[in-house]
N, C-alpha and C positions, 0 to 999 in steps of 0.2 A: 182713117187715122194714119199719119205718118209713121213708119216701120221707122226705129230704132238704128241708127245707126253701128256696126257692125264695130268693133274695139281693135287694135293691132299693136303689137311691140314690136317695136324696134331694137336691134342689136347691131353695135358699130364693134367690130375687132382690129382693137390696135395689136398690133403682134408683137410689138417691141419688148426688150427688156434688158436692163443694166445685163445682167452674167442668169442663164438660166438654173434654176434652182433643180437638188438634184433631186427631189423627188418628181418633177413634173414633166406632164408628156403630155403637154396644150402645144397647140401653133403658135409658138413664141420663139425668141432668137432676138440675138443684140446687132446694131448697123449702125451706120454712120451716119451723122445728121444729113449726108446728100441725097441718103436713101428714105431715111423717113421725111424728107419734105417732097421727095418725087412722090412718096404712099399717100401721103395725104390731098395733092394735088389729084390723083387716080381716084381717090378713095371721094374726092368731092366732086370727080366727072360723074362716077356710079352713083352720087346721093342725085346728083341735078336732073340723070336722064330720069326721074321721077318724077319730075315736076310739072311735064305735059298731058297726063292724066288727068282728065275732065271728068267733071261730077261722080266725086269717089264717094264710094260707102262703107266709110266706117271712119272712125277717130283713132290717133295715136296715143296711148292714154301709158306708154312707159318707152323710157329710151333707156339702155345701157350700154355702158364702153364697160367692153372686155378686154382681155388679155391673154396673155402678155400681159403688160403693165402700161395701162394708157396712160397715167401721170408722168413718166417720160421723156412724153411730147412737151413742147413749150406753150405754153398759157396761149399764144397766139397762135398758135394750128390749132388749139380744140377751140379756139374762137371761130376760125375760119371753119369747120367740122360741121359746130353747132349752126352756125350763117346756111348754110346749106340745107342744112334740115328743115330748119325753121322757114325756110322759101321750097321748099321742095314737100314737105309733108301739111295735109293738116292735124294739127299739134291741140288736145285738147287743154286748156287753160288749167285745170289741176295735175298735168301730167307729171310724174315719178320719174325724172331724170338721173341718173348714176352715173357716180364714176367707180370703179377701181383703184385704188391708188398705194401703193406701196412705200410704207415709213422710209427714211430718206430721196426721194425723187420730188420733193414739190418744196417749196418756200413759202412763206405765207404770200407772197404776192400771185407767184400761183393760183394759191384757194381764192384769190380775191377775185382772179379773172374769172376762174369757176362760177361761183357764186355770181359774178354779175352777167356769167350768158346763160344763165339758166337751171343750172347744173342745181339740185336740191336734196341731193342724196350722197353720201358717200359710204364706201365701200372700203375699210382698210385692211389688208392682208398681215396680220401681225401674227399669226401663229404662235407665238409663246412668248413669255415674256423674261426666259431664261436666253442671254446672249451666247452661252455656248454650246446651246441646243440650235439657234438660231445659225449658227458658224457649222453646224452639221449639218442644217437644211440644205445651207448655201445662201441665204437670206443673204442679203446686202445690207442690214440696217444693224440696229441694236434696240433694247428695250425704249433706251432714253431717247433715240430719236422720233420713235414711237410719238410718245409723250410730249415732245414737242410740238408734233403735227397736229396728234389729237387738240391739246390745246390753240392752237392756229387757227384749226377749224373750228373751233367754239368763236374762238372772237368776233372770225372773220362773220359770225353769222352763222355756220351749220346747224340745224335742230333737226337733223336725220342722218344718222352713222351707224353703218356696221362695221364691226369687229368680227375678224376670222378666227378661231382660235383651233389648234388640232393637236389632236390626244393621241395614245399609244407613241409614242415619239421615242426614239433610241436611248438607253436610260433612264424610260420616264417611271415614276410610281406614282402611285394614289395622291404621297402627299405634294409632289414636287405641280404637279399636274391641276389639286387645288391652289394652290399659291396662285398659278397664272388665273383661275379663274376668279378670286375673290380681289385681284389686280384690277381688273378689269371690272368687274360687279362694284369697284369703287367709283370710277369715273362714271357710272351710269351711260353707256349708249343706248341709243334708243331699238336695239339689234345685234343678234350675238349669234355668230354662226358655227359650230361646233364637230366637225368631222374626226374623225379617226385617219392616220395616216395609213395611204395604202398604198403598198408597193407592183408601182404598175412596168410589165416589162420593157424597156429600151431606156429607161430611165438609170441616174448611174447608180442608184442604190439596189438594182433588181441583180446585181451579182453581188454585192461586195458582202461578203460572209461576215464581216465584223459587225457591219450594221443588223443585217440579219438577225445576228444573236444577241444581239443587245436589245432586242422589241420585247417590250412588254407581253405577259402569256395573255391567251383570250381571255379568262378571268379576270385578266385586271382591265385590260381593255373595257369589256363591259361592267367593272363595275366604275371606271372613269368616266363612263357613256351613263350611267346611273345616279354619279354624282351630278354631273352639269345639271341633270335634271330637277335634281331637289335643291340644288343651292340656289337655280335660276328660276324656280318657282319663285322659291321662299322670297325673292327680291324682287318679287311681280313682273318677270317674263312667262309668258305663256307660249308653250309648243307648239308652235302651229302647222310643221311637217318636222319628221323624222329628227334632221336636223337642225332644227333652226327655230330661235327662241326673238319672240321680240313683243316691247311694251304692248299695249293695245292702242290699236289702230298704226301698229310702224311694221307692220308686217311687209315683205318685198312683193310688190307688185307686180314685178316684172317677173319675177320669177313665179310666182303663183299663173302667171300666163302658160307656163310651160306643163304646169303640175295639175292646171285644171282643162287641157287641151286646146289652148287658144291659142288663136292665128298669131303668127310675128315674123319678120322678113331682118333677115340677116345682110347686113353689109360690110363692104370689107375680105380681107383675104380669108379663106377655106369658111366665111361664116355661112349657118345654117340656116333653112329658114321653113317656116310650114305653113301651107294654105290650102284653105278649101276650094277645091276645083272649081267653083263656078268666081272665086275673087276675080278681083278686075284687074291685078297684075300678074295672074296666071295664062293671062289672053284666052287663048281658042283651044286651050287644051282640056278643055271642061268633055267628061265623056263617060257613059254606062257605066258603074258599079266600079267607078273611084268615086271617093269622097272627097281624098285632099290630094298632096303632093309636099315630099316635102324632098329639097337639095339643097345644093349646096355651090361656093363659088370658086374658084379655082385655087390649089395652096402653093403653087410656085409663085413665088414674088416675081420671076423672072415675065413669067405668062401678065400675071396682072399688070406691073406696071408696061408691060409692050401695048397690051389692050384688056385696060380695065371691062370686067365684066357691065353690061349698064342691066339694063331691062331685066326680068325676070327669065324670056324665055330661052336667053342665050346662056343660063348657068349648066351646071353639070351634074352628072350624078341625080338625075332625076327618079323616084320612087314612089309607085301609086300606094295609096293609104288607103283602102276598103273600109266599109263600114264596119266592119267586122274589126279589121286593125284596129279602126278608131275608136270602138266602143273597146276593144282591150286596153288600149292606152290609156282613157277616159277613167277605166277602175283602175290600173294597177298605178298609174301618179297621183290620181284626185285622193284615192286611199292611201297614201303616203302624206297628205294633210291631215292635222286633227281634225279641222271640223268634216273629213271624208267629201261624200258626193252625194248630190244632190239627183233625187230621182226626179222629179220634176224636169231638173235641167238634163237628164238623161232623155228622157222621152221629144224634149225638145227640139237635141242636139240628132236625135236619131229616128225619131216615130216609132222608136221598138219601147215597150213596157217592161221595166228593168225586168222584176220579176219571174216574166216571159223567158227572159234571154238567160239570168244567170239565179233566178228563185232557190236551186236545192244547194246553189252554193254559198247563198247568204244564209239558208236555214242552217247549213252545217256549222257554220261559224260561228253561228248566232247561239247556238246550244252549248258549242264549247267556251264560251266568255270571250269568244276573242273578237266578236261583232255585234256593234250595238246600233239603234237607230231609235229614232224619237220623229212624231208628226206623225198625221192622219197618211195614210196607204198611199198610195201613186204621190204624195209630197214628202215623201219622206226625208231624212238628212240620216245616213249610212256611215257610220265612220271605226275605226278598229278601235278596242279600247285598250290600256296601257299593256296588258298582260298580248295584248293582240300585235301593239308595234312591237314589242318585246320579239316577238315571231314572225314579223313582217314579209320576210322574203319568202318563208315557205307557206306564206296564205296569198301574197299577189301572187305567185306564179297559176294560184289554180284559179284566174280569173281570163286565164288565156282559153279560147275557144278552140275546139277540135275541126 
């Protein structure tokens, strides 16, 4: 019987961005169109040098452009992006393509060029639908331009869109904070991604004491983070990690790659990427008691566009992943899904029997309500139950191994 071919995501980092926002500390930064058509030309020598790779094992089964803000670019560099791909990888015929895209950055003829090179997913960053909370982000758009795009993307054909939305925001309360969400719960996307803002240091709001005191207390936070919950129920989204709510069957694929331990290769400046040692673009560095690898590719632009990184073995930052690592990673992100982890695919993924390796930590949890499973023993499906995500960090952490 033919062995199954092996699945892989893709992630392209566009780094670009109008003016960066002040809560964020991604590899992003604004340039001049001289710069982003040298990145792009660099960025499609790194997709090409993949292309000489003979009888590969596995399928491409999700692509996403990150950021920065890859709508940005002009309709004809993510055409030229996509071209590259599409000759360079094998691309399964249902694959989950994304963009990112930020309200005011794209026209409808934009999404049009989207839409006809493949692109079937979008990704919109609208974070609230208040414009002078918006002008406190540093956002570059406004609600209404929001609105125009969203609609854009309907005409042009979109029937897969996420919405960003984030809570605890400077000034925000309970009811300011529903409004953006029952905004939103009106246009119906098929995806609704719901974080809390958090203030991470080098960014410009990690001193500025005005912002500071004007954040919401943890109480209200969590019960903001309790609202989206019941409202996005009530309108038939279902939870399906921590964050993130979406119809059935529009759940993010690509990101479920990351959250269930699978492979995906990063391209593009500082992206990351993870593979198991014995994959066939890890070359010859397959070796005793690693399992994976996972690095990363250069973040000076100055480095990349002199000589774009191609191949995998010439990236940087390289880190071996142990079975051990990996079967920790395996619980503490897959349990950050509703539907948890799968023991079956545990045993699969590892030849260890869950039970064996982490048994008195599931019974413990299992006794306090915060861990539940269903299926017959060695097939089990293991997943935290509400009162459990409620508690979440202080139950992954005791999945890490001594």
């Amino acid at each position: 019987m033919k062995e199954k071919k092996r699945t892989l995501g893709l992630y392209v980092h566009i780094p670009f961005c109008v003016r960066k926002c002040n809560y964020c500390d991604f590899l992003s930064f604004s340039a001049t169109e001289e710069v982003k058509e040298q990145y792009v030309q660099a960025l499609c020598n790194e997709i090409k040098s993949f292309s000489d790779v003979k009888n590969v094992d596995f399928d491409v089964t999700t692509i996403f452009f990150g950021g920065g803000t890859p709508s940005v670019l002009k309709g004809e560099q993510m055409e030229k992006i996509m071209k590259a791909i599409q000759q360079s990888f094998p691309i399964k015929a249902n694959a989950e393509i994304t963009i990112e895209m930020n309200p005011g950055t794209v026209t409808k003829e934009k999404l049009e060029t989207y839409y006809k090179i493949g692109i079937n997913r979008l990704s919109i960053g609208l974070q609230t639908t208040d414009d002078e909370r918006l002008k406190v982000l540093g956002r570059i758009h406004t609600y209404e331009q929001f609105l125009h795009n969203y609609q854009w993307a309907r005409e042009v054909g979109f029937q897969n869109i996420s919405v960003d939305l984030m809570s605890a925001l400077p000034k925000e309360d309970l009811a300011s904070y529903q409004k953006d969400i029952e905004r939103i719960l009106a246009l119906q996307p098929e995806h609704i991604s719901s974080y809390s803002l958090i203030i991470e240091e080098g960014t410009p709001f990690y001193n500025n004491d005005e912002i500071l005191d004007h954040l919401p207390k943890e109480e209200e936070d969590r019960a903001m983070y309790e609202l989206t919950r019941q409202l996005l129920q009530k309108e038939g989204y279902h939870r399906y990690e921590i964050s993130n709510y979406a119809k059935e069957g529009r759940e993010s694929r690509h990101n479920s790659v990351y959250w269930t331990g699978g492979e995906y290769l990063g391209l593009g400046l500082g992206a990351s990427s993870y593979l198991r040692s014995d994959h066939i673009y890890v070359g010859d560095k397959e070796k005793e008691g690693v399992y994976a690898y996972r690095f990363k590719n250069v973040s000076s632009m100055k480095e990349y566009l002199e000589n774009p990184v191609t191949v995998c073995e010439e990236r940087e930052e390289w880190t071996e992943i142990t079975k051990k690592d990996a079967m920790e990673e395996f619980m503490y992100l897959g349990l950050r899904m509703r539907k948890g982890i799968s023991e079956k695919e545990f045993f699969e993924k590892f030849k260890e029997v869950l039970e064996e390796v982490y048994g008195d930590v599931l019974l413990k949890f299992h006794s306090m309500n915060l861990l539940e499973w269903n299926g017959e023993k060695g097939d089990r499906q293991i997943y935290l139950t509400d009162q459990g995500i409620d508690v979440s960090n202080a139950i992954l952490c005791e999945f890490l191994l001594s």
